[in-house]
C-alpha positions as CSV (number, residue, x, y, z in Angstrom):
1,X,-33.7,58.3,62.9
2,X,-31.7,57.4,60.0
3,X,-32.8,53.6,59.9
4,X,-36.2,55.1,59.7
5,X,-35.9,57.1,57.1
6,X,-34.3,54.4,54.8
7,X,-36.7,52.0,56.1
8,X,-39.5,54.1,54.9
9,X,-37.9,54.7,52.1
10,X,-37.5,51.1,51.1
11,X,-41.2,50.4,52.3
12,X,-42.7,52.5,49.9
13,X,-40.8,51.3,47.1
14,X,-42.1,47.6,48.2
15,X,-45.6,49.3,47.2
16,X,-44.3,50.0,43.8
17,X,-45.0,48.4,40.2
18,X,-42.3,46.5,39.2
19,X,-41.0,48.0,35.7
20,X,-41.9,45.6,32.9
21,X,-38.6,43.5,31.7
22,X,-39.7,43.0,28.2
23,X,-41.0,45.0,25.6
24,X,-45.0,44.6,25.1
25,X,-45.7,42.0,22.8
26,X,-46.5,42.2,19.4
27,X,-50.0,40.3,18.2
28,X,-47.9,38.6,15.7
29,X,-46.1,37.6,18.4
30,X,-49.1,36.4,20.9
31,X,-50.8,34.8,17.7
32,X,-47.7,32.3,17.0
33,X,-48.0,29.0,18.3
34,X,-46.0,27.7,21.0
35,X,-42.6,26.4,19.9
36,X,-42.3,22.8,19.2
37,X,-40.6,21.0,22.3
38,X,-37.7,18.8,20.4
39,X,-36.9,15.0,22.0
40,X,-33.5,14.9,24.3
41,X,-32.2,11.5,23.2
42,X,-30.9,12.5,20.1
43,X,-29.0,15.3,21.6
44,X,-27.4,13.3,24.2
45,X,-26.5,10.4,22.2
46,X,-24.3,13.1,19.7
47,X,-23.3,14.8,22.8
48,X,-21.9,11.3,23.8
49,X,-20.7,10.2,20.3
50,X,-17.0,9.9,20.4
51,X,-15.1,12.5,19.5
52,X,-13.7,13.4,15.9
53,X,-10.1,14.5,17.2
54,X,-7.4,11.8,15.3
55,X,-4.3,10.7,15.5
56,X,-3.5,13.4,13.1
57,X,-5.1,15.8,15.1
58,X,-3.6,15.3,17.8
59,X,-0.1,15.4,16.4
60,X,-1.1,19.0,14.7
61,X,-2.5,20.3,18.3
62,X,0.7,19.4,20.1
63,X,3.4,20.8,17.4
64,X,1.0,23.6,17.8
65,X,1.2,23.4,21.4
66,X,5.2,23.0,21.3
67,X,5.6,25.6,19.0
68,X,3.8,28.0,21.3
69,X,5.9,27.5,24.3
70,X,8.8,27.7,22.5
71,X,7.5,31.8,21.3
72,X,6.1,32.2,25.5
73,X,10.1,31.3,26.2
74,X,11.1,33.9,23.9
75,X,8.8,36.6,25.4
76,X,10.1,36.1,28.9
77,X,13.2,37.2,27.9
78,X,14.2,40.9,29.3
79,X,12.0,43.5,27.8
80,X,15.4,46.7,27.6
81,X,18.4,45.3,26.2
82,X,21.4,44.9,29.0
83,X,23.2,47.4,28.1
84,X,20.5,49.8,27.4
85,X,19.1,49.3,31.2
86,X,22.6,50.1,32.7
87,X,23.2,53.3,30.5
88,X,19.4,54.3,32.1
89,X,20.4,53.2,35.2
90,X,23.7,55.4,35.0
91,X,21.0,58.3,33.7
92,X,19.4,58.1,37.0
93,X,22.0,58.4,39.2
């Protein structure tokens, strides 16, 4: 009986309107002439250019790159000092 009802259910909102997505259009908006479809090679051939990363640049991203793992390192370290963490631990007990 159940299966019915949600059938029925989902039957008559098959019969429904869908709600509009967009917002109605302005006649501005329906006056203005399509938009101008651009070529493709020229995108693809920048997309293909090579690259303006350097010998420089590459030095910079990996002292960068260094100089962040050596701050991660740091970080991993214990969060509560040793000796704080067995006083606490001796508070528990």
């Amino acid at each position: 009986m159940r299966a019915f009802m949600i059938l029925g259910l989902l039957t008559l909102t098959a019969c429904t309107q869908p709600p509009a997505m967009v917002g109605p259009i302005t006649p501005q908006a329906a006056a203005a002439p399509f938009p101008q479809l651009q070529p493709l090679a020229p995108l693809l051939a920048q997309a293909q250019a090579p690259g303006r990363v350097n010998a420089q640049t590459a030095a910079d991203l990996s002292s960068d790159a260094d100089r962040l793992r050596s701050r991660a390192a740091a970080l991993r370290g214990p969060v509560v000092a040793p000796d704080t963490r067995a006083r606490m631990q001796r508070s528990i007990r």
